[in-house]
N, C-alpha and C positions, 0 to 999 in steps of 0.2 A: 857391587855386583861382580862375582866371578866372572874375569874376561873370557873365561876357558870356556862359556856358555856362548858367547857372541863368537868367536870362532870356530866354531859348529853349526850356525844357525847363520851369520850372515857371507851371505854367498854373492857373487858376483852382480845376480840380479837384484838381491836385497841393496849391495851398495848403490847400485842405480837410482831406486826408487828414493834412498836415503839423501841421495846425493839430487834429485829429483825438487822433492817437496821440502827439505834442510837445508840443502848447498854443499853439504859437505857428509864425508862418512868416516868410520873414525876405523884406524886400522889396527889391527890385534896380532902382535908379535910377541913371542918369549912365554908362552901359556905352558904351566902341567900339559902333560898327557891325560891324564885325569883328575875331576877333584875330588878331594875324599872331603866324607859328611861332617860338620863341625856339631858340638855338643848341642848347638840351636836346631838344626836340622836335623839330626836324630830325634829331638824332644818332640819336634813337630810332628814328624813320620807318623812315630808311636802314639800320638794322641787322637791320629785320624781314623776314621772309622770307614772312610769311603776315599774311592781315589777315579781319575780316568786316567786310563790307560792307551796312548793314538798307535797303529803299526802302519806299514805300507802291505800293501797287497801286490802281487806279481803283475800286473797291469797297473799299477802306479797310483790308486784309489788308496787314499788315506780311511782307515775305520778306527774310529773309536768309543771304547768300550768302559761303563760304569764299571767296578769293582766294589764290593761294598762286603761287611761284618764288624764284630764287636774292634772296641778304639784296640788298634796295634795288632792289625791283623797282617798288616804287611809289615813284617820283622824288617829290622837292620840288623844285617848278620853281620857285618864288621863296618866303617866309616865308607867301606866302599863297595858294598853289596846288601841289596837290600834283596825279601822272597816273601811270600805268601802261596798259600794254598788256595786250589782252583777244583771248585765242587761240581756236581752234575749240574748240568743246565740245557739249551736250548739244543743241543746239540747240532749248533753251525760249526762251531770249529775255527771259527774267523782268524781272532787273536793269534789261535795256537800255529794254524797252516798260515798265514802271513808271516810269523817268526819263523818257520822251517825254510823260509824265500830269504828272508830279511830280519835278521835278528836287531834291528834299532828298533826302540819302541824311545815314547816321550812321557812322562807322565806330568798329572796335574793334580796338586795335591789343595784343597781347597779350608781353610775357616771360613765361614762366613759370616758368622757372629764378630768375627776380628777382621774382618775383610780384609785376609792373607790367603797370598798364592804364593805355592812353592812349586819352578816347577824342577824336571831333572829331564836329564838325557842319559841314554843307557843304550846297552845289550842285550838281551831278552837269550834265555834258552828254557824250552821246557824238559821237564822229565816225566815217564809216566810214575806215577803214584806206586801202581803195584812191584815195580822193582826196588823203589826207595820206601820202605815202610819205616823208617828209621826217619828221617826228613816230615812224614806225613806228621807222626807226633811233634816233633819239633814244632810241626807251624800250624795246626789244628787241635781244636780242644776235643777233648774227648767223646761229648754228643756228635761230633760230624765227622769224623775221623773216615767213618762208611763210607763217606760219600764224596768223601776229595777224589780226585782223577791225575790229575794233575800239578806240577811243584810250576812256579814261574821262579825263576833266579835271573835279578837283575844286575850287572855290573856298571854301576854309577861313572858315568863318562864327565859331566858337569851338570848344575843345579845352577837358578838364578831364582828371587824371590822379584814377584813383582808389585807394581804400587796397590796402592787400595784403594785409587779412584771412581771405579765406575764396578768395583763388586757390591752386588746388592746384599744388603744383609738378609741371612733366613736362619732358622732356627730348630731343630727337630721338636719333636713333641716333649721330650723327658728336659730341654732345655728349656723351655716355654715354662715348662709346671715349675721348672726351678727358680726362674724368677718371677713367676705370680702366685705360686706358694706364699711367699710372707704375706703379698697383697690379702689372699683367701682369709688363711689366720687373722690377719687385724678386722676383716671383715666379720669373720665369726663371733670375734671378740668384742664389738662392737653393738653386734645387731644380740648379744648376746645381754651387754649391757644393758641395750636398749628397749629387752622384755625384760628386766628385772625392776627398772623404773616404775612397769605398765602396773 
């Protein structure tokens, strides 16, 4: 585990509770300033196809926000910046006017067929879309290109992966067909057999 993640995240109060219900808290000296992505967490990024993304609000309310498109939508633009393109939507604005206050965001990156969490800590800035049209292709395929608004560019502060105890497995649908796929086949193959007997 990156200690550079537990010196960002446990705080005063965290040691309390630690030291609370543990007896003890474990202290984090001599960290990066940040961590950059290693070839495991790049691979992982790239193969997600959804993420959450948490910001703070100016009155101190944590929000957060699904992000979701085809796998590797949120680029790794070098080991220590990641970006994805941000399309028309509900238009709240939450994400974007929380980061104009607070630019930390946390993100949560999820398998759940491998029940793996990655998470990361970061910097958030947006840009609008129509000044960067150079950027919009970069991070959007060509059918949505219209309708991106906004760039999110993340600058990676620390990542930790966490256990895979209590994530529930789930599955999309094109995952599910891929492994009851061969089940079907032997099925067809079978019941196939089994009018040629008749």
């Amino acid at each position: 585990m990156p200690t550079n993640f537990l010196k960002h995240v446990v705080t005063d109060s965290v040691r309390k509770a630690q030291e609370h219900y543990w007896g003890s808290s474990p202290r984090i000296a001599g960290t990066p300033e940040r961590d950059a992505l290693t070839e495991e967490e790049i691979a992982f990024v790239q193969a997600r196809d959804s993420f959450y993304m948490a910001t703070v609000s100016e009155n101190g309310w944590p929000y957060i926000q699904h992000r979701g498109g085809s796998a590797g939508f949120l680029r790794v633009w070098d080991p220590q910046t990641l970006a994805f393109a941000d399309y028309r939507g509900n238009r709240q604005m939450l994400s974007t006017g929380n980061l104009a206050a607070n630019d930390r965001v946390a993100l949560f990156l999820m398998d759940y067929p491998q029940r793996t969490r990655l998470k990361i800590l970061g910097h958030a800035r947006v840009e609008d879309a129509r000044q960067h049209p150079e950027l919009v292709e970069q991070l959007a395929d060509p059918d949505v290109q219209r309708i991106v608004e906004r760039i999110f560019l993340i600058e990676v502060v620390s990542f930790d992966w966490n256990c895979p105890k209590y994530i529930t497995r789930r599955y999309t649908a094109e995952e599910i067909q891929e492994l009851v796929g061969p089940l079907k086949q032997r099925i067809a193959e079978l019941e196939a057999k089994l009018k040629n007997q008749n």
